[in-house]
C-alpha positions in Angstrom: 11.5 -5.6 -22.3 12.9 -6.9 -18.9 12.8 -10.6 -18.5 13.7 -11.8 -15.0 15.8 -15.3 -14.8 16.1 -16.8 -11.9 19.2 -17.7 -10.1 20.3 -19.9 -7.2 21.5 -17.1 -5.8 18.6 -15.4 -3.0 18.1 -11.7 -4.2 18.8 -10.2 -0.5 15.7 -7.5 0.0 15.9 -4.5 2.6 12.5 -4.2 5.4 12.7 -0.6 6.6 9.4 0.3 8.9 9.0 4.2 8.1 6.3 6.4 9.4 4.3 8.5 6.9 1.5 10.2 8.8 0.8 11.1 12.4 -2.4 10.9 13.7 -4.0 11.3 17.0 -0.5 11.4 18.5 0.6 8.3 17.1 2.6 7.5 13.9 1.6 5.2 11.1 3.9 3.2 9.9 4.5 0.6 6.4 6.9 -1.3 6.3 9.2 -1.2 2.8 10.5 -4.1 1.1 13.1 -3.0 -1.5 14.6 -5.5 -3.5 18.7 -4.4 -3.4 19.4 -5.0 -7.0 15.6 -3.8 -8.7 15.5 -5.4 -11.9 14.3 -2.1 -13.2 15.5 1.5 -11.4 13.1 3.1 -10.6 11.8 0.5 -9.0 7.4 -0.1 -9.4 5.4 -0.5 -6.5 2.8 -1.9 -4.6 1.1 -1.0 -1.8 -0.4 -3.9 0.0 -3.5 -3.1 2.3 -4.1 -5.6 4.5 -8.0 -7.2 5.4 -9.6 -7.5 8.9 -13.3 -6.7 8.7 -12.0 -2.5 9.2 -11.9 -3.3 12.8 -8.5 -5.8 12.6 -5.3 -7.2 10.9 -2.1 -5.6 10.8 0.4 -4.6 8.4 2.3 -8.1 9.0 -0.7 -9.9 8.7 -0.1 -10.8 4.5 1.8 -12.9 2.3 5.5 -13.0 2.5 6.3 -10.1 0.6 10.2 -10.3 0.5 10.2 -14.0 -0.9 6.8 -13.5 -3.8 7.4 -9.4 -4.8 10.0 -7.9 -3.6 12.7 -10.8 -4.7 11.4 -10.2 -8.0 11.9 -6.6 -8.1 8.7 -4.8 -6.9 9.2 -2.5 -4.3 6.2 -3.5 -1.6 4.7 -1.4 1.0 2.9 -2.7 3.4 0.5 -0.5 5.4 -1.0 0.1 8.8 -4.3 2.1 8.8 -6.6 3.3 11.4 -9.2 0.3 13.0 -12.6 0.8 13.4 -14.5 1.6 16.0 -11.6 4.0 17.0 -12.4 5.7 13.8 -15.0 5.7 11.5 -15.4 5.5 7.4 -13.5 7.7 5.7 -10.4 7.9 7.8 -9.3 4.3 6.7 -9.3 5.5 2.9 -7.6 8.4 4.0 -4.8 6.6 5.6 -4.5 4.6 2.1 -4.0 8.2 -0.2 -2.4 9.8 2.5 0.1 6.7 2.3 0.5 6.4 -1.7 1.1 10.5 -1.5 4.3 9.4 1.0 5.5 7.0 -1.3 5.0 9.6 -4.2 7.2 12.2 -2.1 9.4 10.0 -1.3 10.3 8.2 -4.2 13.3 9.5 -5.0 15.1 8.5 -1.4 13.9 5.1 -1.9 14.3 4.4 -5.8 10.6 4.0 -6.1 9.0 5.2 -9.4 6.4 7.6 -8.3 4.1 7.1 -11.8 4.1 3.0 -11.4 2.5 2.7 -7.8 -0.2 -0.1 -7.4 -2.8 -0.9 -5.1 -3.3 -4.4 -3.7 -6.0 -4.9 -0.8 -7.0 -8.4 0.7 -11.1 -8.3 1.9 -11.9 -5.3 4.0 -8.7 -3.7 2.6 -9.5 -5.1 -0.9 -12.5 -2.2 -0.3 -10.3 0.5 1.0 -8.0 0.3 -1.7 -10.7 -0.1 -4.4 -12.1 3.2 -2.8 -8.5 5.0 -2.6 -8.1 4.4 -6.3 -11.7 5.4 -7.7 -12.4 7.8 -5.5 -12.2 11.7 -7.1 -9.0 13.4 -6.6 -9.8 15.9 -3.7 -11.9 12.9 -1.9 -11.4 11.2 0.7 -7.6 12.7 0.8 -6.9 13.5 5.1 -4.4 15.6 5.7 -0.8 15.1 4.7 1.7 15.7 1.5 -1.2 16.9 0.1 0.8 18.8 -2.7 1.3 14.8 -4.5 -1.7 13.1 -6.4 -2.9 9.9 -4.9 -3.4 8.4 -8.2 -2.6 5.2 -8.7 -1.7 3.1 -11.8 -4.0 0.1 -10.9 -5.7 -1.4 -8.5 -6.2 -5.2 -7.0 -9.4 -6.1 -4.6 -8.8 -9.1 -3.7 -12.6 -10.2 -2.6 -12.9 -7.2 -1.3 -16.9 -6.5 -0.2 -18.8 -4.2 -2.3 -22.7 -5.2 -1.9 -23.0 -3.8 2.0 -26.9 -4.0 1.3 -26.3 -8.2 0.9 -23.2 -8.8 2.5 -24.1 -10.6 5.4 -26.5 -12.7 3.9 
């Protein structure tokens, strides 16, 4: 049992923007916010995908991740994906695995813990990552470190839409 106490003195927390795919001749990026004492080494997870209606948003565009996660020793990774109408459904969910399979690969350089990696997505990326995490191994997957599972440990859909039939009424 690890029980965090806090103290007057700020946790400091490293932002390092890192590419993990290439696509159309352009990088995607995430940004990683590691906490620089982890209350627990590895350090757990979670990847933050950020809402937008598919078509908008940015990786910035969430809550302050260094000051509500990260200071309390989740590792957070916030990710850019592919906009519609520049692509179309499935390539945003493949961004998503493609991006947990990074961090899997990864881990190791950036004291993550590859088996306690977490999905959190806000609306139209509450959907992508609800996808990314049911979605059969094999599905969905893009291209890229394709030898790691994109398996995550849990997922968070944050009102993400799931009736497309009703939505807009």
């Amino acid at each position: 049992l690890v029980v965090y106490v806090p103290t007057q003195e700020t946790p400091r927390v490293e932002k390092r923007t890192l590419p993990y795919a290439s696509r159309d001749g352009r990088d995607l990026v995430l940004d990683l916010y590691v906490p620089a004492a982890p209350l627990r080494r590895p350090a757990p997870v979670i990847v933050f995908v950020h809402g937008g209606g598919w078509s908008g948003g940015t990786r910035t565009t969430g809550p302050d991740f260094e000051r509500y996660f990260a200071r309390d020793g989740f590792v957070m990774a916030s990710i850019e994906y592919r906009l519609t109408p520049a692509v179309t459904f499935p390539a945003n969910v493949e961004d998503v695995r493609t991006a947990v399979r990074w961090l899997k690969a990864n881990a190791n350089a950036h004291g993550l813990d590859a088996d306690r990696i977490c999905l959190w997505g806000t609306s139209a990326g509450g959907h992508l990552a609800a996808v990314a995490a049911h979605a059969p191994e094999g599905t969905f997957d893009g291209a890229g470190t394709l030898a790691q599972s994109s398996a995550v440990r849990c997922v968070l859909d944050a009102y993400g839409p799931t009736k497309f039939d009703v939505m807009d009424q």
